[in-house]
Backbone as CSV, one residue per row, in Angstrom:
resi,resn,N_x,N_y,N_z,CA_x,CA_y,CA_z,C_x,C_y,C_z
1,UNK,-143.548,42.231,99.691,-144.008,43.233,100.617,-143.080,44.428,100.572
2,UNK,-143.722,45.511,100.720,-142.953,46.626,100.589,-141.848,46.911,101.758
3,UNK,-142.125,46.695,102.879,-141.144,46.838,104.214,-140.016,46.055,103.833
4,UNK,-140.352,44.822,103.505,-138.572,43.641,102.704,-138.013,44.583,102.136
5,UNK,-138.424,45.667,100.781,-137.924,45.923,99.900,-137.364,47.011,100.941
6,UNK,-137.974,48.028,101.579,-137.251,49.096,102.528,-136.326,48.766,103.235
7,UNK,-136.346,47.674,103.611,-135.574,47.454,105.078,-134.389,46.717,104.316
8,UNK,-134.284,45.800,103.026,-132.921,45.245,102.608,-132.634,46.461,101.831
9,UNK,-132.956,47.463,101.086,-132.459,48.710,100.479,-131.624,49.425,102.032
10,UNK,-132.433,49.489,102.830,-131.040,50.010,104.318,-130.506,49.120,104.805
11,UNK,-130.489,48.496,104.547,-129.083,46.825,105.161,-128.114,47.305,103.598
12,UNK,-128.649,47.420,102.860,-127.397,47.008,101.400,-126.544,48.465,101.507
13,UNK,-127.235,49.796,101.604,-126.844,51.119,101.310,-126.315,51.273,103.128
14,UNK,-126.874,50.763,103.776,-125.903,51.476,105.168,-124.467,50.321,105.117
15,UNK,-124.815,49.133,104.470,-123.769,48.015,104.382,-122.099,48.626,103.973
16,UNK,-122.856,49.196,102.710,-121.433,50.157,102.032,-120.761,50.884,102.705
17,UNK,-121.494,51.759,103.422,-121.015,53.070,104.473,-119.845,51.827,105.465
18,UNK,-120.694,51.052,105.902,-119.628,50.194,107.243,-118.841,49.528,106.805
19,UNK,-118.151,48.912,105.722,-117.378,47.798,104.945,-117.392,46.782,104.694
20,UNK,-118.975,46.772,104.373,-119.740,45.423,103.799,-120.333,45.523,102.433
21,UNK,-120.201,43.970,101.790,-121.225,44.249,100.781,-122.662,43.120,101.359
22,UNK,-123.406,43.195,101.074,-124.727,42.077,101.043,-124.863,41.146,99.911
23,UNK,-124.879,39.865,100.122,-125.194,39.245,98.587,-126.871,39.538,98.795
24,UNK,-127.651,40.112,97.794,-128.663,39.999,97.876,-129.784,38.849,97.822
25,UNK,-128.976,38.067,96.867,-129.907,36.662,96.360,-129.960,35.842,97.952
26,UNK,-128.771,36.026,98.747,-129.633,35.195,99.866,-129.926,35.901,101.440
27,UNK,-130.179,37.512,101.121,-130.212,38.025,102.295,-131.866,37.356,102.335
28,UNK,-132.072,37.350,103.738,-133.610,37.010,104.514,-133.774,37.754,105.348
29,UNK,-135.517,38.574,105.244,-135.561,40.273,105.989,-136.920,39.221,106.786
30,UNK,-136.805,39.460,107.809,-138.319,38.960,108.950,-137.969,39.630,110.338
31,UNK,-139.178,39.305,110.752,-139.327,39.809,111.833,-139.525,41.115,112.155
32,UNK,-140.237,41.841,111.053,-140.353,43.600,111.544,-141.438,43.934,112.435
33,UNK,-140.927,44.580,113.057,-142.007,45.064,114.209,-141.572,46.591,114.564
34,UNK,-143.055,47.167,114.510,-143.006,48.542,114.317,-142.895,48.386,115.935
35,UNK,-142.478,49.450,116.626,-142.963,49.599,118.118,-143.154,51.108,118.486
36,UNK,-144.142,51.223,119.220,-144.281,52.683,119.910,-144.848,52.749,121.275
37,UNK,-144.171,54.288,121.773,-143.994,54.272,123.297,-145.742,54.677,123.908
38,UNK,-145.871,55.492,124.827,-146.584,56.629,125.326,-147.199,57.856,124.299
39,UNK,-148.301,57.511,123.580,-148.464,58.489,122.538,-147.862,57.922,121.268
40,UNK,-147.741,59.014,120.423,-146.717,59.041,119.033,-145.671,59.786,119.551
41,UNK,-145.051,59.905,120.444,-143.259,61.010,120.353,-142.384,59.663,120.208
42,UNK,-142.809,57.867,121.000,-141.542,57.396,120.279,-142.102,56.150,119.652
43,UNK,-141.480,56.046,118.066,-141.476,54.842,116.966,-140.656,54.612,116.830
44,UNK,-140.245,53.583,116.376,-138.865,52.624,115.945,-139.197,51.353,115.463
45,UNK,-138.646,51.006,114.814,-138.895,49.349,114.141,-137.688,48.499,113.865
46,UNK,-137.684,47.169,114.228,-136.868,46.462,114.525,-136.986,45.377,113.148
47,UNK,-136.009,44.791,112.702,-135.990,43.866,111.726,-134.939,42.715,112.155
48,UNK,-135.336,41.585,111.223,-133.707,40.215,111.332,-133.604,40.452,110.189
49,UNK,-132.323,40.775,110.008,-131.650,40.101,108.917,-130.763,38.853,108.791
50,UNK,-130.921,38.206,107.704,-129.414,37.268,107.678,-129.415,36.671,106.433
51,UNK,-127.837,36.491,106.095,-128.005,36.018,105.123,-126.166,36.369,104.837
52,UNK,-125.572,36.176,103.321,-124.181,36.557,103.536,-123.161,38.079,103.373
53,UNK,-122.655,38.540,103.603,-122.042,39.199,102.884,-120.136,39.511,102.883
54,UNK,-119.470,40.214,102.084,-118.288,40.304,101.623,-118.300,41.194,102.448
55,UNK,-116.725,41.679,103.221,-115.840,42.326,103.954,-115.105,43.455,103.095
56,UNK,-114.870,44.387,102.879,-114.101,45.268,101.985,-113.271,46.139,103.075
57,UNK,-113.559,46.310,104.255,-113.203,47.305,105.043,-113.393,47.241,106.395
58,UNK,-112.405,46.184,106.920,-112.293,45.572,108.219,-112.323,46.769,108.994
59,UNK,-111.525,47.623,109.161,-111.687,48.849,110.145,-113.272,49.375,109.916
60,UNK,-113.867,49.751,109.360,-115.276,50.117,109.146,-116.162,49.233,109.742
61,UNK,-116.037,47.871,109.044,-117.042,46.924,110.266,-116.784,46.568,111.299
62,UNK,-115.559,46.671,111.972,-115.166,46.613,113.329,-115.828,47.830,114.304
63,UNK,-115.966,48.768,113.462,-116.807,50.126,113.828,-118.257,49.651,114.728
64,UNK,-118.581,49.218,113.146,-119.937,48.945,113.196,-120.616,48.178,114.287
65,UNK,-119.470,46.727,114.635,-119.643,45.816,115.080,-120.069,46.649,116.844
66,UNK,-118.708,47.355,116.928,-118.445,47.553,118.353,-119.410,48.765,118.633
67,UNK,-120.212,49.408,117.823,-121.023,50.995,118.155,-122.538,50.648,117.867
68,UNK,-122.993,49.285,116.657,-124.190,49.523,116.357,-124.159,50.201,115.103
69,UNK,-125.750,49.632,114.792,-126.220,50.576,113.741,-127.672,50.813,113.704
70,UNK,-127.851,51.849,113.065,-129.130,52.272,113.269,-129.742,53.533,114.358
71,UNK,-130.540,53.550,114.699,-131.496,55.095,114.931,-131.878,54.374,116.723
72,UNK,-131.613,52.960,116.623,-132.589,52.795,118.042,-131.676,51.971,118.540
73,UNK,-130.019,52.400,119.086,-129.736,51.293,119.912,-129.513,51.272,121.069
74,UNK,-130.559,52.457,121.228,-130.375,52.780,123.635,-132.052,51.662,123.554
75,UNK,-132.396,51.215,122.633,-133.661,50.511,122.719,-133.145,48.680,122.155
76,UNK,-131.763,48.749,122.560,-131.493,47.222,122.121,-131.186,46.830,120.829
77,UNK,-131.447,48.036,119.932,-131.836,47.326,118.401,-130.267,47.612,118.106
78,UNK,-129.851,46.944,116.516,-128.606,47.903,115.782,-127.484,46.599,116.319
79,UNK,-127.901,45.558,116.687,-126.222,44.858,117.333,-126.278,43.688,115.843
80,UNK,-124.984,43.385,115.414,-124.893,43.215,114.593,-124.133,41.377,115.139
81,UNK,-124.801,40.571,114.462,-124.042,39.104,115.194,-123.379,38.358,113.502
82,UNK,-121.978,38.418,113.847,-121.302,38.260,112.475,-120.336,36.483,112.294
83,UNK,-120.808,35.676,111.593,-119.605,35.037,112.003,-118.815,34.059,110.424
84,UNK,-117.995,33.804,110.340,-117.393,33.451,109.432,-118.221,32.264,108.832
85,UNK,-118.204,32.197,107.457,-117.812,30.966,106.487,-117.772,29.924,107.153
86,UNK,-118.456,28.476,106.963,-117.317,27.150,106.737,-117.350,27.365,108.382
């Protein structure tokens, strides 16, 4: 499906920006849901991800962790739940 391919292309490329890498072979993209308000003025779409990835830049994902990511997180979305290995 084309939305998997959109939505893990912005998990892998915003990943870099925060100090992550994604293994791709076992990321898992579900759960998208488009949502809109009153009219068309508000869209946003929500996804799960999970699956593993590598650390390169602890200060960057500590960023990430503590601010969010993404376009919609006065709407809940963007929180990132991280936890170790093993």
């Amino acid at each position: 499906m084309r939305w998997r391919q959109a939505c893990s292309r912005w998990l892998i490329d915003g990943g870099r920006e925060r100090g992550f890498e994604v293994d791709e072979h076992s990321l898992s993209v579900d759960a998208y849901t488009q949502h809109r308000g009153k009219g068309d003025k508000l869209r946003f779409s929500s996804v799960d991800f999970s699956g593993d990835m590598t650390v390169f830049d602890a200060a960057k994902l500590g960023a990430a962790l503590t601010q969010g990511v993404g376009h919609a997180k006065a709407f809940g979305c963007g929180l990132l739940l991280v936890r170790r290995v093993g």
